[in-house]
PQR file of N, CA, C, O and H, with PARSE charges and radii, in Angstrom:
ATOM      1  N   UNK A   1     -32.059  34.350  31.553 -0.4000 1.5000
ATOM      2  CA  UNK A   1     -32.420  35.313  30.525 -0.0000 2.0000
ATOM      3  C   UNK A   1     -31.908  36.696  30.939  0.5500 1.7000
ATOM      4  O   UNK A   1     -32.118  37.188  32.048 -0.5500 1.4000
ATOM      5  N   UNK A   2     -31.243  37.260  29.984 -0.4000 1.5000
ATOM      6  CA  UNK A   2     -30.913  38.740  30.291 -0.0000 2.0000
ATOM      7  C   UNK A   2     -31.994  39.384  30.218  0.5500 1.7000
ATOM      8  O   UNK A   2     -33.082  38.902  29.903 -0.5500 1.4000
ATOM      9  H   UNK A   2     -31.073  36.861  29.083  0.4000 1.0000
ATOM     10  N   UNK A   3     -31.644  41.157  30.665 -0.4000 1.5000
ATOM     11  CA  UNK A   3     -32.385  41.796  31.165 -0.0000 2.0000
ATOM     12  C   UNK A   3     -32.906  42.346  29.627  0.5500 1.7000
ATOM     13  O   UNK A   3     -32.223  42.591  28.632 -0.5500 1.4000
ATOM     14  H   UNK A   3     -30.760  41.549  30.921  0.4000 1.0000
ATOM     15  N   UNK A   4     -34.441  42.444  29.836 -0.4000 1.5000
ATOM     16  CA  UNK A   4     -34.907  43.234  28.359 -0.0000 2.0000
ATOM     17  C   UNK A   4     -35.356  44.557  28.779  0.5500 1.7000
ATOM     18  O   UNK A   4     -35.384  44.767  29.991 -0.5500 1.4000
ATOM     19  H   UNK A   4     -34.995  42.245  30.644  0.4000 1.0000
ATOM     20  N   UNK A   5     -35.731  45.533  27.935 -0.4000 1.5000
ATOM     21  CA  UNK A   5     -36.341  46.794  28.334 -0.0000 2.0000
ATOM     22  C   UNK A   5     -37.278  46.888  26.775  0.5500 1.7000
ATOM     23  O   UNK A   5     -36.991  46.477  25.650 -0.5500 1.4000
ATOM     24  H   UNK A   5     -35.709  45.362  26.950  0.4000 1.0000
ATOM     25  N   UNK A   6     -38.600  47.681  27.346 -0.4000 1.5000
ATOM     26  CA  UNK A   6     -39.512  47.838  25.806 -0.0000 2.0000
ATOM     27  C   UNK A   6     -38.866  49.038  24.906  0.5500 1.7000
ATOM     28  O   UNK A   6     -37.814  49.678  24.922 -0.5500 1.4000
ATOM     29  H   UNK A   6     -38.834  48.015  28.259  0.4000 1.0000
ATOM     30  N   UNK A   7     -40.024  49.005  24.131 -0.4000 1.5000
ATOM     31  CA  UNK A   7     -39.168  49.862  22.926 -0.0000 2.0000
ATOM     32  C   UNK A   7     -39.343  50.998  23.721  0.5500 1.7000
ATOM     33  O   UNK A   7     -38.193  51.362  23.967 -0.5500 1.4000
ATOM     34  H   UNK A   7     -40.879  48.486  24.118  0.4000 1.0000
ATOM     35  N   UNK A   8     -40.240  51.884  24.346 -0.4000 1.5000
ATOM     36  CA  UNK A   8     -40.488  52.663  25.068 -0.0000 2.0000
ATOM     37  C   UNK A   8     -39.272  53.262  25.995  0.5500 1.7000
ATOM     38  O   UNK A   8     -38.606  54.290  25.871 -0.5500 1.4000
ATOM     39  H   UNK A   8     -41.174  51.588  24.146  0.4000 1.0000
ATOM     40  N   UNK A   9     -39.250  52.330  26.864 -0.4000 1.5000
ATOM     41  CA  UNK A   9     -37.763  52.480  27.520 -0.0000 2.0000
ATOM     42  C   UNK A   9     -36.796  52.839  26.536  0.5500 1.7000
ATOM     43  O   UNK A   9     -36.553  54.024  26.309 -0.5500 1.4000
ATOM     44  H   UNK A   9     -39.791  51.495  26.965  0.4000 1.0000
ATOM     45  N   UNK A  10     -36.262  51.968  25.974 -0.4000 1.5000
ATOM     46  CA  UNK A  10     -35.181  52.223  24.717 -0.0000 2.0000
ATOM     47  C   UNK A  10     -35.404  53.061  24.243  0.5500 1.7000
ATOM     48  O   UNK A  10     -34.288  53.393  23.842 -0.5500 1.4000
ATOM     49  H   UNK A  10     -36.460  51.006  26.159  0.4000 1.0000
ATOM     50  N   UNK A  11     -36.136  53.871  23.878 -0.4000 1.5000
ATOM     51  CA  UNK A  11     -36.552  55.203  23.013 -0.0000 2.0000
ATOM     52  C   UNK A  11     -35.831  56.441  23.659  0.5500 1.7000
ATOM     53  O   UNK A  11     -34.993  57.271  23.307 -0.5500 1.4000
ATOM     54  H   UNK A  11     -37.042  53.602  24.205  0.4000 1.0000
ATOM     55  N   UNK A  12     -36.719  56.095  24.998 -0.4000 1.5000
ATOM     56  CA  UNK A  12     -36.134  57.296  26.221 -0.0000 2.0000
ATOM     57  C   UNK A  12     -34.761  57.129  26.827  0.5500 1.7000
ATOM     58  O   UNK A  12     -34.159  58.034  27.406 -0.5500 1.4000
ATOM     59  H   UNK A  12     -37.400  55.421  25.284  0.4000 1.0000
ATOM     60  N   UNK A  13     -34.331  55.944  26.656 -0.4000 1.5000
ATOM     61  CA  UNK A  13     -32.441  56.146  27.065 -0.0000 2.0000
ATOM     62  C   UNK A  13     -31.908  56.761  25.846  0.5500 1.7000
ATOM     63  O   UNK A  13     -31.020  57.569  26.116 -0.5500 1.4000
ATOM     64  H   UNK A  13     -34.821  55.210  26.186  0.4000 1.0000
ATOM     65  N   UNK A  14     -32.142  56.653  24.668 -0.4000 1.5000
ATOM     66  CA  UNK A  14     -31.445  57.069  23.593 -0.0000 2.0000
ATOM     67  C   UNK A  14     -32.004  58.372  22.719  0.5500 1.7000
ATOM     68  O   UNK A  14     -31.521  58.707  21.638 -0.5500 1.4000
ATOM     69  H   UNK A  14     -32.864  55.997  24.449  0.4000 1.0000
ATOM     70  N   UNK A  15     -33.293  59.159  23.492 -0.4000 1.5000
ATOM     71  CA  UNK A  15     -33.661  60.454  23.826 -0.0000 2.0000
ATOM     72  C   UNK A  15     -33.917  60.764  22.106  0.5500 1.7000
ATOM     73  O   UNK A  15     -33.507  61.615  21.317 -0.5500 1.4000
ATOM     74  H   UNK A  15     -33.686  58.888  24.370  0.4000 1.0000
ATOM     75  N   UNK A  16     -34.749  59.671  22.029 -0.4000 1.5000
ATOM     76  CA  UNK A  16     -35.520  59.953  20.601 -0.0000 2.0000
ATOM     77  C   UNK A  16     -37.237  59.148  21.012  0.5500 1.7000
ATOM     78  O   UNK A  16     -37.523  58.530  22.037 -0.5500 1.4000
ATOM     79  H   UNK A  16     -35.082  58.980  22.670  0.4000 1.0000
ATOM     80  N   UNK A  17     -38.022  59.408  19.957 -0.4000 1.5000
ATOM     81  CA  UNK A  17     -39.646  58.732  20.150 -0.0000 2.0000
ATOM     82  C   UNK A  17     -39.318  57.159  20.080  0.5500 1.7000
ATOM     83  O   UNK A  17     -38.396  56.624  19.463 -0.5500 1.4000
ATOM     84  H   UNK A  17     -37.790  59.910  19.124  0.4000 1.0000
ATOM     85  N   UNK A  18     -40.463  56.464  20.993 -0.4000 1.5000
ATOM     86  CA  UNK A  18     -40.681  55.205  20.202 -0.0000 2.0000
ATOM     87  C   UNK A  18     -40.978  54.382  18.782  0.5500 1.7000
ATOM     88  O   UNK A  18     -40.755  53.262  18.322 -0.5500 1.4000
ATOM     89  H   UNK A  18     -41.212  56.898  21.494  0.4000 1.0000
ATOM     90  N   UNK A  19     -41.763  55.905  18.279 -0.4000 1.5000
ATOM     91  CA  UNK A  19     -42.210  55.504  16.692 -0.0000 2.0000
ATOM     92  C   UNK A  19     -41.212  55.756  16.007  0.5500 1.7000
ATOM     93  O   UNK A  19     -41.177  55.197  14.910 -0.5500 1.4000
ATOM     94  H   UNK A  19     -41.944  56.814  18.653  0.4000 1.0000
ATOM     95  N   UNK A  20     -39.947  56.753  16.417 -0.4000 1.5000
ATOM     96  CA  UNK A  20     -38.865  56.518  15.584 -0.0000 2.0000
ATOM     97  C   UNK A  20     -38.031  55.443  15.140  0.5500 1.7000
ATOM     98  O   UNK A  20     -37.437  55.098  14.118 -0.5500 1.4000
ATOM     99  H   UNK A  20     -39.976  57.206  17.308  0.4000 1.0000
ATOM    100  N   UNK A  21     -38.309  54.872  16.839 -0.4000 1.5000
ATOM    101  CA  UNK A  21     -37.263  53.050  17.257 -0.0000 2.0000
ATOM    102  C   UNK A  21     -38.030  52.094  15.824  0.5500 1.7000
ATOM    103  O   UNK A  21     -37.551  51.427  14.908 -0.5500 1.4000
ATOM    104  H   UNK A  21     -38.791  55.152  17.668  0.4000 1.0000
ATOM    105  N   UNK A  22     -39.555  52.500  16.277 -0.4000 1.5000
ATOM    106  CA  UNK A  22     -40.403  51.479  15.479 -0.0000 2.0000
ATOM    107  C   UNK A  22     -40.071  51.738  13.624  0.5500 1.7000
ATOM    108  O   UNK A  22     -39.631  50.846  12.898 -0.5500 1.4000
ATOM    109  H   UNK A  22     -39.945  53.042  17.021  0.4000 1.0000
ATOM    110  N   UNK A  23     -40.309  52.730  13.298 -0.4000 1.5000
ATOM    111  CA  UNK A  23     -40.318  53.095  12.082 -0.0000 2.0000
ATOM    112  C   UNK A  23     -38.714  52.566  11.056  0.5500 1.7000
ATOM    113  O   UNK A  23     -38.580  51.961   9.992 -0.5500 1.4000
ATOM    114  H   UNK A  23     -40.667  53.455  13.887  0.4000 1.0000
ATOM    115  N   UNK A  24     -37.526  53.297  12.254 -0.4000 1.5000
ATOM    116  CA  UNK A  24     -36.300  52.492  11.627 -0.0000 2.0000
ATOM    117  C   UNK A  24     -36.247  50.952  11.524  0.5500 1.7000
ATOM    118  O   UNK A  24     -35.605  50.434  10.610 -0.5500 1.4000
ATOM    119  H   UNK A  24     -37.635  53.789  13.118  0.4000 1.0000
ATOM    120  N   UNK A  25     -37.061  50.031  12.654 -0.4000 1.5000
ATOM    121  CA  UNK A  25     -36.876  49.144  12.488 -0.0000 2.0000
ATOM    122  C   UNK A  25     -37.740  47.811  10.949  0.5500 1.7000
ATOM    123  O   UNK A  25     -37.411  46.701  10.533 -0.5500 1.4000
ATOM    124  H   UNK A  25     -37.582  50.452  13.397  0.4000 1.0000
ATOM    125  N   UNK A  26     -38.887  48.788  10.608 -0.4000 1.5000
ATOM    126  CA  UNK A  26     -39.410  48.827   9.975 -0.0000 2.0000
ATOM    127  C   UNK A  26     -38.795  48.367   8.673  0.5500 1.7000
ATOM    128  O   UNK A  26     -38.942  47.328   8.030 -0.5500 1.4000
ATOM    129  H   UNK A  26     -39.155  49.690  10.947  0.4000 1.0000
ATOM    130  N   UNK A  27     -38.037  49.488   8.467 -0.4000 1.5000
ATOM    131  CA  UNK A  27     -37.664  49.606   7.290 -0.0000 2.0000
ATOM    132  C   UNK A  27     -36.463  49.449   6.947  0.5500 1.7000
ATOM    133  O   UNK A  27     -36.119  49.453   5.765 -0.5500 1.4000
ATOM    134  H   UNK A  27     -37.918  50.333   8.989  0.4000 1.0000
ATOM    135  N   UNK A  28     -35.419  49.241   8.220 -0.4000 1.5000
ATOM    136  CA  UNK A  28     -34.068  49.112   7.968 -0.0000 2.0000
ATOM    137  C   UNK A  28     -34.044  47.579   8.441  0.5500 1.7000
ATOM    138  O   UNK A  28     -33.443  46.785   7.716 -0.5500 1.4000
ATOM    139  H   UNK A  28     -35.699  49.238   9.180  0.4000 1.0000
ATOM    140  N   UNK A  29     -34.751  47.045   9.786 -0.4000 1.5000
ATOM    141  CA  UNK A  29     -34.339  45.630   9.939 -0.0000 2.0000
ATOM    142  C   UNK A  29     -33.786  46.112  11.130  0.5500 1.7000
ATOM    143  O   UNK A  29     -33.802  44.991  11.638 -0.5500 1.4000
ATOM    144  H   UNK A  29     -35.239  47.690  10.374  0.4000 1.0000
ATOM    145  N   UNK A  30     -33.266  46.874  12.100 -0.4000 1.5000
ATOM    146  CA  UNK A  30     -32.734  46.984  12.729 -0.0000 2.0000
ATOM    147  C   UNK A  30     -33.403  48.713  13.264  0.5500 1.7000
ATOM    148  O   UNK A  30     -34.447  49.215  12.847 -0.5500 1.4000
ATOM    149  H   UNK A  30     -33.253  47.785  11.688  0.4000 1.0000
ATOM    150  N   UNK A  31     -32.292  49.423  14.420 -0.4000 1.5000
ATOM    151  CA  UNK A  31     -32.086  50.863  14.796 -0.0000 2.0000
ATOM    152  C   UNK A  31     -30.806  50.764  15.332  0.5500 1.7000
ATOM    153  O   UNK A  31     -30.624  50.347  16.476 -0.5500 1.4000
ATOM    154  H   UNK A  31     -31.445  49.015  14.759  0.4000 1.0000
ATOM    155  N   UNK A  32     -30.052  51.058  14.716 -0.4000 1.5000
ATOM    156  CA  UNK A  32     -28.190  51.840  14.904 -0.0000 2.0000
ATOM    157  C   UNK A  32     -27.614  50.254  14.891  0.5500 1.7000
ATOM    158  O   UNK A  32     -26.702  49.970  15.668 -0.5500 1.4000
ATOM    159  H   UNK A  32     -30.199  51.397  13.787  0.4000 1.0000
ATOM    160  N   UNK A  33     -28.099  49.361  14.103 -0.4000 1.5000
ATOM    161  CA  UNK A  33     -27.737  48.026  14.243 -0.0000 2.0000
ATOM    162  C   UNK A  33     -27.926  46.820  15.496  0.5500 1.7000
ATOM    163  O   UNK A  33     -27.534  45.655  15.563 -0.5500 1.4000
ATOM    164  H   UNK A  33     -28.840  49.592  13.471  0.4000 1.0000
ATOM    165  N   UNK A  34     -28.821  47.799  16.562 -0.4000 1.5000
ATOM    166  CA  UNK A  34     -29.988  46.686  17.476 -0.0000 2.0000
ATOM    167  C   UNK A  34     -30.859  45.969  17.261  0.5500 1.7000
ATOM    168  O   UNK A  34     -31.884  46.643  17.162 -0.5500 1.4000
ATOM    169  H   UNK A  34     -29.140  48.745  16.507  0.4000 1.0000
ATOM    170  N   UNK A  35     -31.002  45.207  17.161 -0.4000 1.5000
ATOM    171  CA  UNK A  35     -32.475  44.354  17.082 -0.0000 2.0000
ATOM    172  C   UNK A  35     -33.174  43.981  18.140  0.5500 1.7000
ATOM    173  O   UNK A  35     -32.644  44.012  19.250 -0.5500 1.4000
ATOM    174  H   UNK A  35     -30.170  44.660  17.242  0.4000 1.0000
ATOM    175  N   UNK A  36     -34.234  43.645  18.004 -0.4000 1.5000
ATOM    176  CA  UNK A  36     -35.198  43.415  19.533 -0.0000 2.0000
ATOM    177  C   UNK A  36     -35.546  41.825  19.346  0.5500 1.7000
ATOM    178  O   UNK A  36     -35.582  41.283  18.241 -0.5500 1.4000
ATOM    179  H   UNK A  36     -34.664  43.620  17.101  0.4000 1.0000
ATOM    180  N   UNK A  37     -35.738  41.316  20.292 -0.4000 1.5000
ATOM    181  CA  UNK A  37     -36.676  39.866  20.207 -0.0000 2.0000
ATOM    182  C   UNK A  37     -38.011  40.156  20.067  0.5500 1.7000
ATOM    183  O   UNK A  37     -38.288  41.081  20.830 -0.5500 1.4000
ATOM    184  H   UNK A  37     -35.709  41.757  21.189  0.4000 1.0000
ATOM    185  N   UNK A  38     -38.929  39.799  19.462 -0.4000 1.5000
ATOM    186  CA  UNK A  38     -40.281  39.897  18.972 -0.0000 2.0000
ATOM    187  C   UNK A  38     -40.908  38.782  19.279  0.5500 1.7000
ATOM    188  O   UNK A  38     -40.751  37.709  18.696 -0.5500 1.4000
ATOM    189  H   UNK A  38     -38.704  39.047  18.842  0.4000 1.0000
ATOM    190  N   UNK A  39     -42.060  39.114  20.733 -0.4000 1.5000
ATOM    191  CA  UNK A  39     -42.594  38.335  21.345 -0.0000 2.0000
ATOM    192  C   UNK A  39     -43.574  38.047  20.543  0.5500 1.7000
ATOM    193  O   UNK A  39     -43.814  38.844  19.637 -0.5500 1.4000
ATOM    194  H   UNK A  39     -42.188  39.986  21.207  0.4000 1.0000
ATOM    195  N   UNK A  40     -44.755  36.275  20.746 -0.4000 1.5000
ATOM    196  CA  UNK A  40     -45.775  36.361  20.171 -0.0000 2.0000
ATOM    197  C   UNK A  40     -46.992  37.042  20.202  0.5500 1.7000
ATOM    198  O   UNK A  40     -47.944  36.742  19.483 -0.5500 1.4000
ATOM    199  H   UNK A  40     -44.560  35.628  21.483  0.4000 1.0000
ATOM    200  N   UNK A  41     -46.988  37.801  20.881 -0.4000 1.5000
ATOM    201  CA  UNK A  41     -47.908  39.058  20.889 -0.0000 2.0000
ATOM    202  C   UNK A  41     -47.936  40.358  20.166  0.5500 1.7000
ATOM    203  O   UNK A  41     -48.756  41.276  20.195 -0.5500 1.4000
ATOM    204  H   UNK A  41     -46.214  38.045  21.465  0.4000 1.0000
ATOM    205  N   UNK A  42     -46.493  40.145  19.312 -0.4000 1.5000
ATOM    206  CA  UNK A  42     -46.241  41.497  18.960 -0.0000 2.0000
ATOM    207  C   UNK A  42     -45.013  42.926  19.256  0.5500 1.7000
ATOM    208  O   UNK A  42     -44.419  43.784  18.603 -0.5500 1.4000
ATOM    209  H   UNK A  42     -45.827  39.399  19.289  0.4000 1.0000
ATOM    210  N   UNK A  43     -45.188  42.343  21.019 -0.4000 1.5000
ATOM    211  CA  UNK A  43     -44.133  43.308  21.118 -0.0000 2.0000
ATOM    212  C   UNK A  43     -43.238  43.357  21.123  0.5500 1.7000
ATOM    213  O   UNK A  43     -42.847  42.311  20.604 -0.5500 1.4000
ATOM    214  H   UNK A  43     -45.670  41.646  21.549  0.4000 1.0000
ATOM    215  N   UNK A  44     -42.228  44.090  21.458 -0.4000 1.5000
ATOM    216  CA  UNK A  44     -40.905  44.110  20.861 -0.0000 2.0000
ATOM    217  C   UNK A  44     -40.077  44.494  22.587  0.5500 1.7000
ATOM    218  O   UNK A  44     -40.394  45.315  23.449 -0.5500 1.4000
ATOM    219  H   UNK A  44     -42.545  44.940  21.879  0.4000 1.0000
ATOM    220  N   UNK A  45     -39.028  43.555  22.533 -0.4000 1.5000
ATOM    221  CA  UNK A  45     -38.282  43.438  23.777 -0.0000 2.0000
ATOM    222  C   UNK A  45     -36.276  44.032  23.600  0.5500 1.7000
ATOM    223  O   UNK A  45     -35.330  43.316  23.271 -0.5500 1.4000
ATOM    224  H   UNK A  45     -38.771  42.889  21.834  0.4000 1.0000
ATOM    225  N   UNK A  46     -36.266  44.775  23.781 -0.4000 1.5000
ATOM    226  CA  UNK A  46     -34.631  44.824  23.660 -0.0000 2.0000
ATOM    227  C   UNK A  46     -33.470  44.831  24.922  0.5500 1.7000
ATOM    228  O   UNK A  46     -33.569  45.168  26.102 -0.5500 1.4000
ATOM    229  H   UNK A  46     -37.035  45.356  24.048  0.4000 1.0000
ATOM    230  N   UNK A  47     -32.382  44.328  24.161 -0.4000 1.5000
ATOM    231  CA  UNK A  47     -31.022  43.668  25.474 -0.0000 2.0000
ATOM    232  C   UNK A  47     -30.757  45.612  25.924  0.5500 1.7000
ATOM    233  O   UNK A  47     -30.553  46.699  25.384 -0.5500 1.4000
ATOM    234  H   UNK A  47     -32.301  44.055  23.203  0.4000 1.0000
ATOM    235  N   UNK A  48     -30.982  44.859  27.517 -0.4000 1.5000
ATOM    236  CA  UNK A  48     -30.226  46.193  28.117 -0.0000 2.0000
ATOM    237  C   UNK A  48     -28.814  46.313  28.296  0.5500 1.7000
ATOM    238  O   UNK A  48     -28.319  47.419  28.510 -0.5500 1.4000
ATOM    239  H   UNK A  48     -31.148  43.976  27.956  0.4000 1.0000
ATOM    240  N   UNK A  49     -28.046  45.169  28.222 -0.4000 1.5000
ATOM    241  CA  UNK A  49     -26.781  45.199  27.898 -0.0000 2.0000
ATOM    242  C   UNK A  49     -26.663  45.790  26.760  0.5500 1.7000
ATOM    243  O   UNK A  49     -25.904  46.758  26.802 -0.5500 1.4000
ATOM    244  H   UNK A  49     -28.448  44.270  28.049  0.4000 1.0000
ATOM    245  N   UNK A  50     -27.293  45.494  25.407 -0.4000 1.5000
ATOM    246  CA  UNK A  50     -26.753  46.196  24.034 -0.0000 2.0000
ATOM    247  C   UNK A  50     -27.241  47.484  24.269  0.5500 1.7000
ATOM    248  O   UNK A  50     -26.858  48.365  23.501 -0.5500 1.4000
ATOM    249  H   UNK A  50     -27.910  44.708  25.373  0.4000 1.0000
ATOM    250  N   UNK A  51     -28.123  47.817  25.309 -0.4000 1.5000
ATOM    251  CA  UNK A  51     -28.504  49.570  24.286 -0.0000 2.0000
ATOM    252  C   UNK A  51     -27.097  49.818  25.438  0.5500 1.7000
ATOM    253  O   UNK A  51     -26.064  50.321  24.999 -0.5500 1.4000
ATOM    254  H   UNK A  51     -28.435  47.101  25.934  0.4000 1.0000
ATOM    255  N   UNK A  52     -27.186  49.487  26.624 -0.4000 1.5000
ATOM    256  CA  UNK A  52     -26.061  50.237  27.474 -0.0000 2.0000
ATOM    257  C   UNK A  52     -24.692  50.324  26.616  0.5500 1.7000
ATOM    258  O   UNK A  52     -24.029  51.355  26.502 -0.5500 1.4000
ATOM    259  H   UNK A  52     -28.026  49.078  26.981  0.4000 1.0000
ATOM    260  N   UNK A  53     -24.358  48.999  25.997 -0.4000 1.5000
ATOM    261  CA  UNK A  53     -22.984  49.363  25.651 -0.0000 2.0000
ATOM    262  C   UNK A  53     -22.731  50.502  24.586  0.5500 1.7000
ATOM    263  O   UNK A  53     -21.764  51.223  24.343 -0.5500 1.4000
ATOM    264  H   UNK A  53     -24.897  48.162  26.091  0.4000 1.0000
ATOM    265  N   UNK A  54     -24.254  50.340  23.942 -0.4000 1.5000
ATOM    266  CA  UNK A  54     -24.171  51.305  22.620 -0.0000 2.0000
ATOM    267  C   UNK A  54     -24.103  52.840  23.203  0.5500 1.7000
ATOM    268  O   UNK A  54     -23.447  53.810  22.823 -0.5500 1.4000
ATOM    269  H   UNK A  54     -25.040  49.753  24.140  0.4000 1.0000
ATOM    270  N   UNK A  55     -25.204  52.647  24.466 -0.4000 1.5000
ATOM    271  CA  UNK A  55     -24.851  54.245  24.891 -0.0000 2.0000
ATOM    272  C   UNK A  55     -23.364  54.855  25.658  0.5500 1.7000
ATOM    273  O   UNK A  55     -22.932  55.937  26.055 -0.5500 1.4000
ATOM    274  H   UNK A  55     -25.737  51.859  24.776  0.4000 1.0000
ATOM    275  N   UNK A  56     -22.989  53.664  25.593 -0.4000 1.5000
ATOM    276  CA  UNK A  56     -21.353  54.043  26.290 -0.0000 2.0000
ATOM    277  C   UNK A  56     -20.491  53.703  25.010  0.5500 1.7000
ATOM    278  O   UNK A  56     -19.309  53.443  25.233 -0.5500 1.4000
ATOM    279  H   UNK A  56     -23.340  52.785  25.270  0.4000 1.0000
ATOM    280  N   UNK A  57     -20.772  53.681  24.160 -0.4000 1.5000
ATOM    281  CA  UNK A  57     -19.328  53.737  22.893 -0.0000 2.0000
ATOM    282  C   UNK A  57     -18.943  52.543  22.568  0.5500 1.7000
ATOM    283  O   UNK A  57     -18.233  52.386  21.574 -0.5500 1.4000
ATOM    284  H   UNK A  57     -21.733  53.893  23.979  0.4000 1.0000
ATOM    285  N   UNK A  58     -19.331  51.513  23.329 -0.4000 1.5000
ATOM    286  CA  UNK A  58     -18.917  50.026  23.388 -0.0000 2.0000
ATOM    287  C   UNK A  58     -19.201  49.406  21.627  0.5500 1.7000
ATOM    288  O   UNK A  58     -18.567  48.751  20.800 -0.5500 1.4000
ATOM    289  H   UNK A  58     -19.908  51.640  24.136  0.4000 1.0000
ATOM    290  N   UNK A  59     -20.473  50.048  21.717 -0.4000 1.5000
ATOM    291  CA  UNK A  59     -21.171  49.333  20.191 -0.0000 2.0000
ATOM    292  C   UNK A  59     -21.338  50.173  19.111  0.5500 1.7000
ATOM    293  O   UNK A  59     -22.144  51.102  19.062 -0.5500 1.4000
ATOM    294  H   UNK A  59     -20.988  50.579  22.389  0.4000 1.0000
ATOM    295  N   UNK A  60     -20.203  49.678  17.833 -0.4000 1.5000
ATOM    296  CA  UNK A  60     -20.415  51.025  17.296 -0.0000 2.0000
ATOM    297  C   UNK A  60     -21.826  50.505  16.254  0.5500 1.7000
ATOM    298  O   UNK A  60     -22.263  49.354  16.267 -0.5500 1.4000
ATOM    299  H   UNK A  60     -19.548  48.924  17.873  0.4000 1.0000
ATOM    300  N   UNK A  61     -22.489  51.843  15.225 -0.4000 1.5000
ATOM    301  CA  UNK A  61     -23.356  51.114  15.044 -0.0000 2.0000
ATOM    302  C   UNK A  61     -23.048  50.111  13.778  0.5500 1.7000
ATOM    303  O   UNK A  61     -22.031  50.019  13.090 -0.5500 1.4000
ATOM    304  H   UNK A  61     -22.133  52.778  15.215  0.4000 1.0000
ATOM    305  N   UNK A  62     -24.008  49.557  13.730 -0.4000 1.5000
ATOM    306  CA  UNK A  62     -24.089  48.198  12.595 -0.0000 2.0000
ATOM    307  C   UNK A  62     -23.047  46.950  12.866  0.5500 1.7000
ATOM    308  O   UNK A  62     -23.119  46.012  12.073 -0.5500 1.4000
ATOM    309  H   UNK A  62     -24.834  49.632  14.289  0.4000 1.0000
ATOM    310  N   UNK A  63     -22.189  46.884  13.814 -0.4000 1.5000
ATOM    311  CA  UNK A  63     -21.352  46.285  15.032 -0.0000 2.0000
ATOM    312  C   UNK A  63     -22.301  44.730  15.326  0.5500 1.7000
ATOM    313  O   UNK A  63     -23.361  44.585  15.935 -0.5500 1.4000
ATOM    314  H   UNK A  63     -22.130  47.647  14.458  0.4000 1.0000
ATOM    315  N   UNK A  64     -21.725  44.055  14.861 -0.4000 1.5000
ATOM    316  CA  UNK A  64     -22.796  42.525  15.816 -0.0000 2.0000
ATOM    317  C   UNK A  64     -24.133  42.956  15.272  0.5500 1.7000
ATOM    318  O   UNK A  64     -24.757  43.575  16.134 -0.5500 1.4000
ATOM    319  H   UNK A  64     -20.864  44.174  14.366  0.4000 1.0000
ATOM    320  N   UNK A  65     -24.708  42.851  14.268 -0.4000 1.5000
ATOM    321  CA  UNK A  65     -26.129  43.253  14.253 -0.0000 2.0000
ATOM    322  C   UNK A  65     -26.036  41.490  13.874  0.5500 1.7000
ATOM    323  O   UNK A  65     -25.061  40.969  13.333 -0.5500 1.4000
ATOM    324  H   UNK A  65     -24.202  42.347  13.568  0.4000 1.0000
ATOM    325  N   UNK A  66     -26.958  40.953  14.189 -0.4000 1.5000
ATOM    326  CA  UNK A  66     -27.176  39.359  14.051 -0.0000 2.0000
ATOM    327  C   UNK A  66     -28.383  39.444  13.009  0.5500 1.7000
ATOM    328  O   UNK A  66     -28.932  40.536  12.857 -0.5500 1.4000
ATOM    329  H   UNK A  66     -27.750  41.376  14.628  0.4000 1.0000
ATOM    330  N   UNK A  67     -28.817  38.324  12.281 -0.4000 1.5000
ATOM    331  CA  UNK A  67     -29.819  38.574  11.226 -0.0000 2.0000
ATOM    332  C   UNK A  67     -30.942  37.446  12.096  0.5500 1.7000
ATOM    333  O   UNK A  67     -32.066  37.224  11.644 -0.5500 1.4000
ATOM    334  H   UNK A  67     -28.371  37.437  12.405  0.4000 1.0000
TER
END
């Protein structure tokens, strides 16, 4: 299993709130075309490979967004 990071983490590499991560995902299905795995508890897990590549230019957004 690759490496996950919470929305929390992800929020703070990409130097916006968590409720922002949460709220886009909400309502768009996604944030910059990431998606998270959604454990049965609720929370929300995302690839540290995808936010890294996204924060290095690798991923542009809406790029591979999987449904």
């Amino acid at each position: 299993m690759s490496e996950k990071i919470t929305t929390h983490e992800f929020a703070r590499r990409l130097g916006v709130q968590a409720n922002t991560v949460r709220r886009a995902l909400c309502v768009q299905g996604h944030y910059l075309g990431l998606r998270p795995v959604k454990l049965p508890n609720g929370r929300l897990l995302w690839s540290a490979v995808e936010v890294e590549a996204f924060i290095n230019g690798e991923k542009q957004e809406g790029q591979g967004a999987a449904v």
